[in-house]
N, C-alpha and C positions, 0 to 999 in steps of 0.2 A: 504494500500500500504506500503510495507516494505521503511522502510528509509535507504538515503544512506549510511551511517554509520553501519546499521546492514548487509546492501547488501556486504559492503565493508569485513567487520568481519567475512562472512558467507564464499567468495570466498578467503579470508586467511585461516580459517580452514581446508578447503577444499583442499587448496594449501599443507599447512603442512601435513597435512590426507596422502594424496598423497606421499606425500618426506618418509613419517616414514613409509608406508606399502611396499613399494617400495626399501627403504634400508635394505641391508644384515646386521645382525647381527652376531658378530665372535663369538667363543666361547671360547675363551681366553687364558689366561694362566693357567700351570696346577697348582692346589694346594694342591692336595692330590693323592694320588692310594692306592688301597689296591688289593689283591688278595684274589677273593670272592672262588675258588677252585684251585685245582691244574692246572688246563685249562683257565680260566679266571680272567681278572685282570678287574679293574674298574677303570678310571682316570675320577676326579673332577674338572672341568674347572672352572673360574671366569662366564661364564654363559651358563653350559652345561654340561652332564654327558657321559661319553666313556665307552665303554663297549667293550674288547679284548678278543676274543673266541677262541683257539686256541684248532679246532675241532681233525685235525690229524697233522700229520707233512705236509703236502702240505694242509689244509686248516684253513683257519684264518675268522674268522668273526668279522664282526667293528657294531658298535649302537652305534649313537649318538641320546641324546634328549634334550630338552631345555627346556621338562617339571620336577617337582619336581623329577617325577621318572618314567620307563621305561613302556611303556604299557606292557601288558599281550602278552606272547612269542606265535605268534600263523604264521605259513604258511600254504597254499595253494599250494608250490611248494617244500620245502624240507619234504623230507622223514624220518619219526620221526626214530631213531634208539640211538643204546648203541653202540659212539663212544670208540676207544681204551683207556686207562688210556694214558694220555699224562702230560709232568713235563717239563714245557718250562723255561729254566732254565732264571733268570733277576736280571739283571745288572742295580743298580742304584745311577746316579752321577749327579753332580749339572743339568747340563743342558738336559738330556738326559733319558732316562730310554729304555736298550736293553732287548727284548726279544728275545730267542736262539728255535728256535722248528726245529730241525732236517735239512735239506735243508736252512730253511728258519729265515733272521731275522725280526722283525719288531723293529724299531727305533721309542721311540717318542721323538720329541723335547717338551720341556715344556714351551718354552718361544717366540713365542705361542705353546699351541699344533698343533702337523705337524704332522705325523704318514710318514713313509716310510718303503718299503718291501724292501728285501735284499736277493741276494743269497747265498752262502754259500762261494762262493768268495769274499764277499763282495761289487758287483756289484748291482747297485739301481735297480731295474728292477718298482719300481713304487714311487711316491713321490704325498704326497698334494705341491698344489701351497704353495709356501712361503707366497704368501701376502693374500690369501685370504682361504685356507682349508674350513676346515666344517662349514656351517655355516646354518643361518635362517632368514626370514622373511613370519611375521604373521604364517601362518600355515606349509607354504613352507618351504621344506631342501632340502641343495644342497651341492655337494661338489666339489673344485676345482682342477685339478691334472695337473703336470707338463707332458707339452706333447714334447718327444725330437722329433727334427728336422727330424731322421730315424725312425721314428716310424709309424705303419700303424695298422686300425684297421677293422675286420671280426667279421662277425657275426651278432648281434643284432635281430634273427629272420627272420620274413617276412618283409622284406622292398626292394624296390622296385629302381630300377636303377641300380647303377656299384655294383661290388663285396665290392670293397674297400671302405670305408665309413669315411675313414680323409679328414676333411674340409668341412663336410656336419653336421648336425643337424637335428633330428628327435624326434618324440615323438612319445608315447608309449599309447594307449587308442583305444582300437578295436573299427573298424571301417567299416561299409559298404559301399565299395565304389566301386562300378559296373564300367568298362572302364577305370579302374586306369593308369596313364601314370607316365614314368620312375621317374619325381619330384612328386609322391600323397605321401602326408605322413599325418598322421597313415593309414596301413590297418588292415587286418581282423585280425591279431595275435599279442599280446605281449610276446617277450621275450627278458627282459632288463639284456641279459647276451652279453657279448663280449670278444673278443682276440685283445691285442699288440703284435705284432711280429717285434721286432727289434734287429739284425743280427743273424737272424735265430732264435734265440727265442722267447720264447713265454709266457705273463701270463695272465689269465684270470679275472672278476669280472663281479660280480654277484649280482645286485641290484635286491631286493626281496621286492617291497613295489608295490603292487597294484593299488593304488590313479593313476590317471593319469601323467605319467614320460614322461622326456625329458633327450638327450644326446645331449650334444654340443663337435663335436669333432673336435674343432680348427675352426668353423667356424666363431666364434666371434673373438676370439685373438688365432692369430698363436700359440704361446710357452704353451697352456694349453687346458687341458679338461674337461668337469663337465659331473656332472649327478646331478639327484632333481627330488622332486616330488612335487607336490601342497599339500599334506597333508602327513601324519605318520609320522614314523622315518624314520633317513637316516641308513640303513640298506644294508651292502653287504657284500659279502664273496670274499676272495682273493684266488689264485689259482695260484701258479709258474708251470713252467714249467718242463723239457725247451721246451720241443715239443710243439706243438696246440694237438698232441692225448693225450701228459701228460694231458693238461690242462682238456680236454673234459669228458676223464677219474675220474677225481676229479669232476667235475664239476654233471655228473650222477651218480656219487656215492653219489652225495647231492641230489639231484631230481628224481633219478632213471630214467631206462634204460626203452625203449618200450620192450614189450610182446613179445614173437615170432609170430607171424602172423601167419594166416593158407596158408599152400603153393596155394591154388589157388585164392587167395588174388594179387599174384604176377603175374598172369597170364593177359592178356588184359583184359579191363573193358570198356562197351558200354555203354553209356549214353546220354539221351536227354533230353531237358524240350517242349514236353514231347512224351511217345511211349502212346498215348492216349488212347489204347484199346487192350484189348488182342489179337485180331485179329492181330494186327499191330508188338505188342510186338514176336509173333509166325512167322512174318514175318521176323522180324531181323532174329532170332534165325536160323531160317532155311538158309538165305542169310548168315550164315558165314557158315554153316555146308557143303551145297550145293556149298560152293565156296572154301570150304577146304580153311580156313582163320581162325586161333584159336581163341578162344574166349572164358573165364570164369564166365565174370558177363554180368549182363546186370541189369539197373536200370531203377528202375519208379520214377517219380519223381510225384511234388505235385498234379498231375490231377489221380492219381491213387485213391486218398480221396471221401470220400463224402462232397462235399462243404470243401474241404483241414482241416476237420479235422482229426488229429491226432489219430492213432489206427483204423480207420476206413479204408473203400471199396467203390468205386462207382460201386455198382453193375449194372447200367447200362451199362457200359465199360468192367469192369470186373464180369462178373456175375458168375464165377466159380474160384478165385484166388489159391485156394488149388490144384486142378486139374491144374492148370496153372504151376503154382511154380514145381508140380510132374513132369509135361511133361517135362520141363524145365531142371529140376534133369536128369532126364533119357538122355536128350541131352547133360548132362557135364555141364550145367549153373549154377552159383548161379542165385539168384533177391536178391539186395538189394534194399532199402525203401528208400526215407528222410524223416525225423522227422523235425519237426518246434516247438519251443515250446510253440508259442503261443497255448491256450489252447480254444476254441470257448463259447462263453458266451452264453451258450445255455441250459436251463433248462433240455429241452427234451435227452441232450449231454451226454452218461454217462461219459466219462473222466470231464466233467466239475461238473457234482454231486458229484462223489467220490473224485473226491480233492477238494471242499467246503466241504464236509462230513469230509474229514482228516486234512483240513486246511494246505493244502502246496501252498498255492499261496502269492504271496507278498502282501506287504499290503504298503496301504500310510501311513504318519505319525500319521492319524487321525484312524487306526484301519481299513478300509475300505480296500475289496481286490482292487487292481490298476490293471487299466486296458487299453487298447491301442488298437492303430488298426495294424493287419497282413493281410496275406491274408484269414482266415476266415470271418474278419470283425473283430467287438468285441471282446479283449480276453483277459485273465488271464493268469498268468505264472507264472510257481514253482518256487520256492525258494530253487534252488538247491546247496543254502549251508546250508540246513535244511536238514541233513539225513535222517527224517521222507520224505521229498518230492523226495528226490533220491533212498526212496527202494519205494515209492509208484511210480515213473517213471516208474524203471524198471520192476515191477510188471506188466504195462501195457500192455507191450507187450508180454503176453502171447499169446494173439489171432494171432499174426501175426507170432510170432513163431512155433505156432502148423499148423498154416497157410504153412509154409517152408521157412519164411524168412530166411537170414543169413548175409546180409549187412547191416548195419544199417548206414548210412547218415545224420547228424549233421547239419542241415543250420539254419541259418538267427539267429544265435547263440552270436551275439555278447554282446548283443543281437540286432534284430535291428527292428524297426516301424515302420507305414507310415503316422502316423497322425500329429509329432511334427517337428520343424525346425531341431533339432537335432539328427533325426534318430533312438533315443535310451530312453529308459526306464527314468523317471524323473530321476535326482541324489538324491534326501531324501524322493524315497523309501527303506522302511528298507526290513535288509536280517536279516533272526537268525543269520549265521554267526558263529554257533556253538556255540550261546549263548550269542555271545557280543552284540547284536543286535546295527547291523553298517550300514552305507546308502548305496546308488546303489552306488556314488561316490570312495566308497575303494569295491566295489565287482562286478563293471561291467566289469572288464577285466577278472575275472576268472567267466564268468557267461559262457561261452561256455565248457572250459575246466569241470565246476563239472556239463555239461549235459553231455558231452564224458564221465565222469564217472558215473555219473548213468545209463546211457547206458551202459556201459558196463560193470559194475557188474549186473546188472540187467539180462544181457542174459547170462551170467555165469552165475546165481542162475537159471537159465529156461533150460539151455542148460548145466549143470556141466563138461561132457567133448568135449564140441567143443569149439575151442579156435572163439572168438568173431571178426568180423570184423568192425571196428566203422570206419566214415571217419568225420573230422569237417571240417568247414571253420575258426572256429575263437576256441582260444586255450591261455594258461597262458605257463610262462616257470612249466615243469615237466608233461606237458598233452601227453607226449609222452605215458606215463605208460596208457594211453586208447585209443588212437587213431592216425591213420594217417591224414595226413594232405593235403590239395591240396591249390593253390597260388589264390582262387578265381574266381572271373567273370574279365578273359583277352579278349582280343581283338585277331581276326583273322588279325596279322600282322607280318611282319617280327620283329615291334622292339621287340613285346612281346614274340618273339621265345626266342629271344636273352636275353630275360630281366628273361623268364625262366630259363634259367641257372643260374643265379647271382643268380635269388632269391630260388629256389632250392637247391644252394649250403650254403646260408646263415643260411637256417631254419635246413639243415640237419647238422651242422658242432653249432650250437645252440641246440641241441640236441634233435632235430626233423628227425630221420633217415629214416621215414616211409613218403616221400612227392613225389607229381608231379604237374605237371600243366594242363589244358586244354586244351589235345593235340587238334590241328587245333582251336585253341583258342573258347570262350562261345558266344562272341556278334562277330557278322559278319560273312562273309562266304569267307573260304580261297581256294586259288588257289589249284591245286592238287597237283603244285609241295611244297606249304607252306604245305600243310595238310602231303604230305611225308616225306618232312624234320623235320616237327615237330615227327611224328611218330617215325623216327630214333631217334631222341632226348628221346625218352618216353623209349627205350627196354632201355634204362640207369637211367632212374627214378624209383626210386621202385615202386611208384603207378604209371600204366601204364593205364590212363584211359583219353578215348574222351569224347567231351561232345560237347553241340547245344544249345544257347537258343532257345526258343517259335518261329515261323512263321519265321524260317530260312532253308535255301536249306539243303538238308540230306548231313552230313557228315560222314559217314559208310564209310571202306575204301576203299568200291568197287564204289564209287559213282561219281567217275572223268574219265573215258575211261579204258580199257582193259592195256594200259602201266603201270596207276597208279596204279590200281588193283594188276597187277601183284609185283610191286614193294613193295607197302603195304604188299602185302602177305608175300615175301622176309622177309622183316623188323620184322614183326609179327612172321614168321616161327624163326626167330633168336633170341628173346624174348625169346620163348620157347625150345631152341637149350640151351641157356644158364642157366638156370632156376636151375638147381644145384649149380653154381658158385653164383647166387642171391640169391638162399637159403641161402648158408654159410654166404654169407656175410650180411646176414639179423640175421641170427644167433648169428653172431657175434657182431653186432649193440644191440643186445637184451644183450648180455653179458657183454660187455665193451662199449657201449656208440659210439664206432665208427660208422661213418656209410660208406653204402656202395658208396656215391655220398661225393666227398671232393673237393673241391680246388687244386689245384697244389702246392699251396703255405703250402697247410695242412701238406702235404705229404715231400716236398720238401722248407720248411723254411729258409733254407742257401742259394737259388739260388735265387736269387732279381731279376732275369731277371721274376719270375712270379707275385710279388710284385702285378700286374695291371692285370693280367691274369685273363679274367673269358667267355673267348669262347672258352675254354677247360679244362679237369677237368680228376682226377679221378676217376675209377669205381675198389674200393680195392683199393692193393695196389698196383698192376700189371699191371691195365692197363691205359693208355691215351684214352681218348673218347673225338673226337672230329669233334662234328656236324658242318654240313653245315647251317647257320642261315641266307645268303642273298642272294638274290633271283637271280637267272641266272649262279651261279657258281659250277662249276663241277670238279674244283680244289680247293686246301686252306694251306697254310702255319700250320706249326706244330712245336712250339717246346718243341722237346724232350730233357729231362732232363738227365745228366750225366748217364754214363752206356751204355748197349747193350738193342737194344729194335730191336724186330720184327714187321713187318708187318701182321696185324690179318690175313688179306686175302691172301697175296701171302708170307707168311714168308720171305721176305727181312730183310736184316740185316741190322741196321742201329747204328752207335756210335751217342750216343745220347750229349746231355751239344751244340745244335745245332740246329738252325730252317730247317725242309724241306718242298718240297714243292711237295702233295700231288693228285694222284688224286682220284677226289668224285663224281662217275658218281649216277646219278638218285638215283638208284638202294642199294647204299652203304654209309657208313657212316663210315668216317677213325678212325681205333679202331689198338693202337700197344701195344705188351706185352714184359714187360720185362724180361728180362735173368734171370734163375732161377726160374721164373713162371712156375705154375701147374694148368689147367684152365680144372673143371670138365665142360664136355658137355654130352649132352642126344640128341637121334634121334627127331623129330620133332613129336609132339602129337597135336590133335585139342583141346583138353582141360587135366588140368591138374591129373583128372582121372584116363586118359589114359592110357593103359601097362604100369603097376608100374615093372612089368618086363623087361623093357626095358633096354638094357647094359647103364650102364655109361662109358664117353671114358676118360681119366688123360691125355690130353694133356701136354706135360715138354719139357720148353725151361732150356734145360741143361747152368750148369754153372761149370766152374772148380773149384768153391768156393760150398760146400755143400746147395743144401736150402732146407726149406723145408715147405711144409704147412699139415693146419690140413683139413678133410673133415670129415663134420656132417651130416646125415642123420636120421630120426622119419617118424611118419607114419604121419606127415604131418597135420592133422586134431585136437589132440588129447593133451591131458595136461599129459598123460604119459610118455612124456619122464622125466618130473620131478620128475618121482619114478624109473631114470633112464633105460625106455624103449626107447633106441637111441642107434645111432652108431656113433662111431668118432675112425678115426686110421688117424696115420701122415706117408704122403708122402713125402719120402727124394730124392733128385735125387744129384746125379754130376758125370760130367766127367772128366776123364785123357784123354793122349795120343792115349790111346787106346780100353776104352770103354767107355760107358756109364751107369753107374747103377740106378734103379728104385727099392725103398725098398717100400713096404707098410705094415706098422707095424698089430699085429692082435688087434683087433676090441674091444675097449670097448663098453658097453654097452651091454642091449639084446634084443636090434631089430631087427629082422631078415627079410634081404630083398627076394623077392621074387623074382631078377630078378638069373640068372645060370650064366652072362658074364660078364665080365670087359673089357675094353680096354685101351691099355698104347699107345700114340704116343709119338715117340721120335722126335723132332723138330730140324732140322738143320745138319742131317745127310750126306755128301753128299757125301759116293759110298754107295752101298750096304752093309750089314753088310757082315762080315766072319764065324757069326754063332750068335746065341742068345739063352740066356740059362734061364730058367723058374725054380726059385726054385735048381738050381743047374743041373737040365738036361738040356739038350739041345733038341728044340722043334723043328721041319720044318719048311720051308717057303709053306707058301699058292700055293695050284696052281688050276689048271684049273679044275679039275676032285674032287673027292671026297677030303674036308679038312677035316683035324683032327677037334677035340675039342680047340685043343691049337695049336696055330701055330700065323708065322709074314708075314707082305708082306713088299714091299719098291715100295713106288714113288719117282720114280727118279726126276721127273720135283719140285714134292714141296719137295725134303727132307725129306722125312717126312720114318720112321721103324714104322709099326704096329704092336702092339702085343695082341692076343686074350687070355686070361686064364680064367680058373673055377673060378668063384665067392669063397672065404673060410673065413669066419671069421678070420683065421690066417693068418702070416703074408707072405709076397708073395713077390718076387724077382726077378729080371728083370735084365738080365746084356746083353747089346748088344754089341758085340764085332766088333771092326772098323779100318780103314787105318788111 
């Protein structure tokens, strides 16, 4: 029996144990720097080392360690490249050391070290706490930052509740978590980047450390903010503004931009768990063609396996998959798969022979492959931060590609289990790691993002020029550059309509621009008018895809009475009406980082009235989309933002910097564009296949201030247009007194479309024109009997001058002459 004096001694140490791993350690005063190149400087604390990057002129990166010296330079989310020559000019005086990089300064105080960013007005725009900056305890870094009073913070990923996320705290460690409600935190994705916007501007930061993070922002103490992780360094990059698109901009130039997508990616996508049998799957397929209701994909989900392993068929169910997938083909369908990576511990298995034969499975610390339970039962799983297990992944899928896959489906990626308390793979199992051989603990947040990438080189090595469609659930910051993204297993409810938008807006403005939710939500089963409104809500999500879990009532959009049906159609027919305007701006997401789904506040920074706004949102930059999310309402407040804005449906005019009050029957979904907007539309196709001949129309909300935008066009499929096989010309429009002019410049690129038509509507017209001139002639007005090739009409009720012309690569001119 322990005496009491050693009991006494024992529960003292214990006590101390406690106080010293639990206190922060500072990092002192500074007492050396030197500049290790012309870009980077290194500052020597009393107990800790600084590391000052100053990548370009708008971006800065900070390292701090508290070990001898830096670990080995390695991410998972920035994209390795040969930044410009930069010469950041510094200034060094007793208390202070300024660094000058263009736009931007960084300040350090030495006593203690404090690091502060600066604009070039000398405005603070970021500061560590005074009392407490960068600091450690045991393995943990964290660091503390002064948070002003107007300050508000965007973004952070997938997270779940309001837009705005000052005065809340969350943490950062992929999570499975099915029926998530508006306070579940972590889910399925980490990405530990964020925006401050205060009076109208805006700067970003970018913590890049894997180990499981947390952001506290002012929930603890009002006046500041931190970030920290449980293990590495503290690592992040700074990002001024002044916009949120500056920032985003900088911020994908670090991480890189998503892919361009294959345009019928963008088209509606059907999904259940599960269409059990080909029989069933040929019965969807038919149930949208027969109900003329558009439709792209349609997916199997894990009962399509044999006994759910991976690369396989239940030929019972599906006893002819290749004939299936063709038939399919021929009716306008993709089939996309989900993949799991659990891998089934099955001798007889071949996936589980050739990766023990190649040794890409993880292993515990004792050398042994680790193994867990999915839904195969017992299983193994790659090690896809081993290269060698990332080309043998995607090597796998040759069969299911000569099969005519073309979706490939990402789940249960976090990764996640079902045998331990914790849902997820031991933490010391080791990964390669590209050599460092490091535990599950720093590589289980990017354990989904590098299976989206081996997935997706992999059917680019199988398929060289068809661009890849990969979807995950669970993803690192920079997983955009492989896959799009969807928010989960939500609930059939009104909050999680509503929560869809925040968290849609959050992942895409985080630079995830390829996302959706589960329209009419995964678990439960929604009313017809929630299944409609959510639908309206999806023709604004780039991934526009339904889903059902297991032994739930059918949610297809014909499956609520003949009014629903029709309305769904409506919704779905306008999906694909728009589909040109969602191309571009998907294009343009691929280019610069923007996405097509923003915030108000993205777009609009200077107006604080949207500060709290997240039941409305941009789609571009033209237009307001703003769904109906609670249940009974057929009306809803709007407001619109300084300027002239129309009304999508009925072209009303409206001065915007004002809320109105709309209405939103069944059927529609309040969408207004603003003045000087050019909004390419297409006739209505049952899948995106369809008559590639088909005119595009340039709808132009004329402005007496020139605008102007660009329109992209490729063959949609194809990785050619990066040997520049595309089309792009800019359309200018403005009016005077007396006309209206429409330029469309001639055509770079050498894609030649197939359609013969164009059409221009001039918007807000109101007599008839006095003549319209094509190119410099003047063409007729439309009439009842035989029309020309080129010619206009006018509807008087909407406003609206129509103008038909020959398709020409060159450039093409539009002048309507007016009262």
């Amino acid at each position: 029996m322990l005496s009491s004096r050693f009991r006494c001694w024992v529960l003292i140490s214990l006590c101390f144990s406690s106080i010293a791993l639990g206190q922060w350690n500072s990092i002192g005063d500074v007492s050396s720097f030197k500049a290790l190149s012309t870009r980077e400087i290194e500052f020597v604390a009393e107990n800790a080392k600084v590391r000052l990057t100053v990548l370009t002129d708008g971006i800065v990166r900070v390292r701090m360690t508290h070990q001898v010296d830096f670990a080995p330079d390695s991410s998972w989310a920035v994209i390795e490249k040969h930044w410009p020559d930069t010469h950041p000019e510094i200034v060094d005086k007793p208390e202070k050391v300024t660094i000058s990089a263009g736009q931007l300064s960084i300040v350090v105080s030495k006593r203690p070290l404090r690091i502060s960013f600066l604009d070039n007005q000398g405005t603070v725009l970021n500061a560590d706490h005074p009392s407490k900056g960068m600091a450690w305890s045991g393995k943990e870094v964290r660091v503390w930052k002064t948070m002003p009073e107007n300050e508000f913070y965007f973004g952070f990923g997938e997270k779940a509740g309001r837009l705005q996320k000052k005065f809340t705290s969350m943490t950062m460690w992929n999570s499975d978590i099915p029926a998530y409600g508006a306070d579940t935190d972590p889910l399925y994705q980490t990405i530990p980047f964020f925006y401050g916007i205060r009076n109208g501007k805006a700067y970003g930061i970018f913590f890049d450390n894997t180990y499981r993070s947390s952001f506290d922002m002012g929930k603890e103490a009002r006046d500041q903010f931190s970030f920290g992780a449980e293990a590495g360094e503290l690592n992040y990059y700074f990002f001024p503004g002044p916009s949120p698109a500056d920032v985003l901009r900088k911020y994908t130039e670090l991480v890189g931009t998503m892919p361009l997508p294959p345009r019928w990616s963008l088209g509606y996508q059907q999904c259940r768990w599960s269409y059990p049998s080909e029989k069933r799957v040929r019965e969807i397929a038919d149930g949208f063609r027969t109900r003329k209701i558009p439709c792209d994909v349609i997916y199997l989900d894990i009962d399509y396996m044999d006994g759910y392993r991976i690369f396989t068929w239940n030929t019972s169910s599906f006893p002819n998959p290749k004939g299936l997938i063709s038939d399919l083909k021929g009716m306008g369908f993709r089939t996309a798969v989900i993949v799991d990576p659990g891998i089934k511990i099955d001798e007889k298995y071949h996936a589980y022979q050739s990766g023990l034969k190649q040794d890409v499975f993880l292993k515990k610390p004792d050398g042994t492959v680790y193994n867990s339970k999915v839904w195969p039962g017992e299983c193994a799983f790659p090690d896809f931060t081993d290269p060698a297990a990332r080309t043998w992944w995607g090597n796998s899928f040759e069969s299911l590609v000569a099969d005519g896959v073309r979706g490939w489906w990402n789940d249960m990626n976090e990764p996640s289990v079902f045998d331990v308390p914790s849902k997820t793979i031991d933490l010391n199992v080791i990964h390669q790691d590209n050599g460092l051989q490091t535990t599950h603990a720093k590589n289980h947040n990017v354990y989904g993002m590098q299976m989206t990438r081996a997935t997706y080189d992999g059917v680019r090595r199988l398929l060289p020029n068809e661009r890849p469609f990969v979807l995950t659930r669970a993803s690192y910051a920079g997983g955009q550059r492989y896959s799009a993204a969807w928010t989960g297993d939500n609930v059939s409810s009104w909050e999680h309509l509503r929560m869809g938008v925040s968290m849609c807006l959050n992942l895409s403005i985080s630079g995830q621009p390829f996302v959706g939710s589960d329209i009419g939500g995964f678990i439960g089963y929604p009313s017809g008018e929630l299944f409609a409104r959510w639908l309206q809500l999806g023709v604004f999500t780039p991934l526009m895809r339904a889903h059902s879990v297991i032994n739930e009532n059918n949610k297809e959009p014909w499956e609520y009475g003949d009014e629903f049906t029709n309305a769904n159609r409506e919704t779905i027919n306008l999906r694909y009406t728009l589909l040109p305007l969602i191309y571009n701006l998907m294009y343009e997401a691929s280019q610069t980082g923007i996405p097509a789904m923003r915030p108000m506040l993205f777009e609009y920074p200077e107006e604080q009235a949207f500060t709290w706004t997240d039941n409305q949102f941009m789609f571009g930059s033209d237009l307001v989309v703003a769904p109906v999310v609670s249940e009974g309402v057929t009306s809803r407040t709007v407001q619109l933002p300084q300027g002239v804005w129309f009304d999508f449906w009925s072209n009303q005019r409206y001065s915007g910097g004002k809320e109105i009050t709309v209405e939103a029957p069944l059927n529609r979904i309040p969408v207004f564009v603003k003045e000087g907007a050019i909004i390419p539309t297409q006739p209505v196709v049952q899948h995106t296949d369809e008559r590639p001949d088909n005119p595009v129309t340039f709808s132009c909300y004329p402005t007496s201030l020139q605008s102007t935008r660009m329109y992209y066009e490729d063959d949609g499929i194809s990785f050619e247009y990066e040997g520049g096989k595309y089309s792009k010309r800019s359309i200018n429009q403005w009016r005077s007194s007396k006309a209206t002019t429409v330029t469309l410049s001639k055509k770079e690129g050498t894609f030649a479309t197939t359609r013969t038509l164009i059409f221009v509507q001039v918007i807000g017209i109101n007599n008839e024109p006095l003549r319209v001139d094509l190119s410099g002639r003047e063409i007729s007005q439309a009439t009842t009997g035989d029309t020309p090739t080129q010619w206009w009409s006018y509807d008087d009720q909407k406003k609206i001058v129509t103008i038909c012309a020959k398709e020409s690569p060159e450039a093409i001119t539009i002048r309507v002459t007016h009262n």
